[in-house]
C-alpha distance (Angstrom), angle and dihedral (degrees) to the residues before:
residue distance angle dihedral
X1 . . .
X2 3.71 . .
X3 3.85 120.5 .
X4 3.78 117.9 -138.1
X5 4.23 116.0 -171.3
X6 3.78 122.3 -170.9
X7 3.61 107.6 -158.2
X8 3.56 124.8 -138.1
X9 4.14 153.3 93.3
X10 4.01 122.5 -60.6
X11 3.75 126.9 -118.4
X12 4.27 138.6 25.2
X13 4.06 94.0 -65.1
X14 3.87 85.0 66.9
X15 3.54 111.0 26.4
X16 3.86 96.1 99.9
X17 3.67 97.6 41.7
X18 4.19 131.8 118.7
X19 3.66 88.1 -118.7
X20 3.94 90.4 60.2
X21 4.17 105.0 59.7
X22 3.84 81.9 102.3
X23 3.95 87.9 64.6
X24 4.09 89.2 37.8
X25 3.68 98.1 47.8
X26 4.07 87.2 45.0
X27 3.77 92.0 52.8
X28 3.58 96.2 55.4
X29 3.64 97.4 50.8
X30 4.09 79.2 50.1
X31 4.06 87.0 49.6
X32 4.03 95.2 42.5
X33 3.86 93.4 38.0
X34 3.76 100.0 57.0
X35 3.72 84.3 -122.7
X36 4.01 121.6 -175.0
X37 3.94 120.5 -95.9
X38 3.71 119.9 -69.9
X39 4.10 109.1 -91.6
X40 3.81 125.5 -166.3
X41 3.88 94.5 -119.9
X42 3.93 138.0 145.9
X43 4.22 93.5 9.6
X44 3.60 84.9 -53.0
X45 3.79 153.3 35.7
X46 3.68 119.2 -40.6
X47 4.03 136.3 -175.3
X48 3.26 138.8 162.4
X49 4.23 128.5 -128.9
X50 3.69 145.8 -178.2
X51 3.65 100.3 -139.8
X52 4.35 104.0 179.0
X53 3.68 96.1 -45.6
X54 3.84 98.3 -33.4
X55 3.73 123.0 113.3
X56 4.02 97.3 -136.5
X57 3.42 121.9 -169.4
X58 4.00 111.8 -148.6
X59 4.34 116.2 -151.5
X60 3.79 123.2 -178.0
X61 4.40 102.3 -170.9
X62 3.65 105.6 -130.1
X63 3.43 92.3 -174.5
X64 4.24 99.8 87.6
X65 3.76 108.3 -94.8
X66 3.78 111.6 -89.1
X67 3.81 88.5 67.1
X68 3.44 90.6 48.5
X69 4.00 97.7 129.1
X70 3.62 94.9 63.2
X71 4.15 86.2 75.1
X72 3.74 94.3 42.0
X73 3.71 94.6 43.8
X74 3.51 91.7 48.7
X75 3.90 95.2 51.0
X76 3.67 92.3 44.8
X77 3.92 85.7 55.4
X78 3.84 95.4 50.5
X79 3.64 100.6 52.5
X80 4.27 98.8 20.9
X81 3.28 87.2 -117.8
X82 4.05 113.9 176.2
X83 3.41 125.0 -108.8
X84 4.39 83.4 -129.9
X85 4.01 88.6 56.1
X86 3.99 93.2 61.0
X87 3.82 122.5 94.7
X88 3.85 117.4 -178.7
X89 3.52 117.5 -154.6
X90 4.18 113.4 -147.2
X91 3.78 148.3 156.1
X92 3.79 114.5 -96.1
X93 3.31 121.8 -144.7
X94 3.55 96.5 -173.9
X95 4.12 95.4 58.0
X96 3.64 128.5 79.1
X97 3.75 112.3 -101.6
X98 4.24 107.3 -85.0
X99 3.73 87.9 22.9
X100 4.19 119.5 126.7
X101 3.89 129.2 -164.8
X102 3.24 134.5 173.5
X103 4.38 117.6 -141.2
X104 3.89 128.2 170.5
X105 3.65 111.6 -161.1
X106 3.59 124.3 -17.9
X107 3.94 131.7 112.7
X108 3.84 127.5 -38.5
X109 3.31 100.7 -130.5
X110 3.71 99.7 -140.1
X111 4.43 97.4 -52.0
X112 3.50 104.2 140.3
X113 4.21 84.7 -151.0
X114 3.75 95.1 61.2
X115 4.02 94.5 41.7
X116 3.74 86.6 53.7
X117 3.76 90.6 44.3
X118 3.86 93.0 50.8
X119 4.30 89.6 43.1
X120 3.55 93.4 54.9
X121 4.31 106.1 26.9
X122 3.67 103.9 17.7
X123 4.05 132.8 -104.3
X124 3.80 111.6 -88.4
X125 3.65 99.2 76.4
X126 4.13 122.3 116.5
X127 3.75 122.3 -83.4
X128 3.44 124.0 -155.0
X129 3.65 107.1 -156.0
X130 3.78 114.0 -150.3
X131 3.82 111.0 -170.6
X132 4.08 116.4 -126.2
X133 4.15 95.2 153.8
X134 3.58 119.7 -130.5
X135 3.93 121.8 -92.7
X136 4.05 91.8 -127.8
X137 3.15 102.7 -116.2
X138 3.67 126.5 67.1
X139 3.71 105.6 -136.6
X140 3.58 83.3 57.0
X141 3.66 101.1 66.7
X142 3.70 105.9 76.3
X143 3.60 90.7 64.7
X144 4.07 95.6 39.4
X145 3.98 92.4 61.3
X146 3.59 94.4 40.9
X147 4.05 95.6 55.1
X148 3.99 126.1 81.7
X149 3.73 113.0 -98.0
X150 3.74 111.5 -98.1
X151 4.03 117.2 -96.7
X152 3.89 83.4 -113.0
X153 3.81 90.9 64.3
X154 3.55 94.1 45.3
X155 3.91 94.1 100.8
X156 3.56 99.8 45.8
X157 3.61 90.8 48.9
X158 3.60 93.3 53.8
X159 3.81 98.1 42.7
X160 4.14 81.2 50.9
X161 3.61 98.3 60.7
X162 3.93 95.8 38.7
X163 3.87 85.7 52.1
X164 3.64 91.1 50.0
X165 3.86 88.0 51.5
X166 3.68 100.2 41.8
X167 4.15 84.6 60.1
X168 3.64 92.5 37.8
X169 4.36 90.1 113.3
X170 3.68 80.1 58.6
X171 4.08 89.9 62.6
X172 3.14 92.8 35.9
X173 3.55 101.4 59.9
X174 3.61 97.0 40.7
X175 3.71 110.9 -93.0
X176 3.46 109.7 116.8
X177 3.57 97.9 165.0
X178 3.67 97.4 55.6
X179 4.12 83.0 47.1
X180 3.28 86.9 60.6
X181 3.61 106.9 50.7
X182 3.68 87.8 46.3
X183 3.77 94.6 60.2
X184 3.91 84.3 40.8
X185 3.46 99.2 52.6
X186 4.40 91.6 41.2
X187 4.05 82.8 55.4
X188 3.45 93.4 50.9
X189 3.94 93.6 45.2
X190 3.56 86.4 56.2
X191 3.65 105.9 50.8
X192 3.73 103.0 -99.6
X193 3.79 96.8 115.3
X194 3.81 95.3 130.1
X195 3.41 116.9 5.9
X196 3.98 129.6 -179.5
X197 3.96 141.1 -153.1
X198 2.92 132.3 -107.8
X199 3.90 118.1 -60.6
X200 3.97 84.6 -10.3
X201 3.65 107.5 142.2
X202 4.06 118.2 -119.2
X203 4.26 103.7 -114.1
């Protein structure tokens, strides 16, 4: 079984925010996998998914994101699952907005999510590096990830997280770099080459 984790905060106040395209891009694999009803499980939300041939086991953290690990460790417990098998899905900072990478390992680069995740699991698990852009200035950023996306990124955001589940067999069995050219390629198609913040100015 492979363990999927959308990163983000619980409850209506947050649902719209930056810091919570690890809980959108997890619900639409959920929506486009046919995946089993939401369950209060492992301090969060839990489902279950066939995603190709892979059993994937879906988790939302309820638990506000710095103590993010506790979920993930706990799921990882239940079902032995291997810290290789688990892909995190969270906003990135350091990516252009529309932008995906894929990282294994590696620093955390100040997200309170992944430095729980590491604390409590360990670091080399899969990262699934949603692109939010950063608001260029550093005292900025607690407020940037912790308001809603603007109506104007909207589309992009959606066309993100359906990309992301449309290659999800990819992730699932273990090719990350073909996952990621897929998404790539499906934000390209669709006119999200470069795409901006807010009132940032095109170079």
């Amino acid at each position: 079984m492979r363990l999927f984790v959308g990163l983000g905060n619980p409850g209506a106040r947050y649902a719209g925010n930056r810091h919570n395209i690890g809980f959108m891009a997890i619900d639409e694999i959920a929506r486009i996998h046919g995946a089993a009803p939401w369950r209060r499980r492992f301090q969060g939300e839990a489902s279950e998914a066939l995603v190709g041939r892979e059993r994937v086991l879906l988790v939302k953290p309820q638990t506000y994101m710095n103590e993010s690990g506790r979920a993930v460790s706990e799921a990882m417990r239940f079902y032995k699952i291997p810290l290789d098998d688990v892909c995190v899905f969270h906003d990135e900072l350091d990516l252009a907005p529309a932008k995906l990478r894929m990282k294994k390992g590696g620093g955390n680069a100040g997200h309170n999510g992944l430095r729980s995740i590491t604390a409590q699991c360990g670091n080399d698990y899969r990262r699934v590096r949603l692109g939010i852009g950063h608001p260029g200035d550093k005292a900025l950023v607690h407020g940037y990830v912790l308001n809603d996306f603007a109506r104007s990124e909207q589309p992009w955001v959606e066309d993100l997280c359906r990309a992301v589940a449309d290659a999800a067999e990819l992730l699932a069995k273990g090719d990350d770099a073909s996952f990621q050219n897929k998404v790539h390629l499906a934000m390209e198609g669709r006119g999200w080459g470069e795409v901006k913040r807010p009132g940032e100015k095109r170079g």
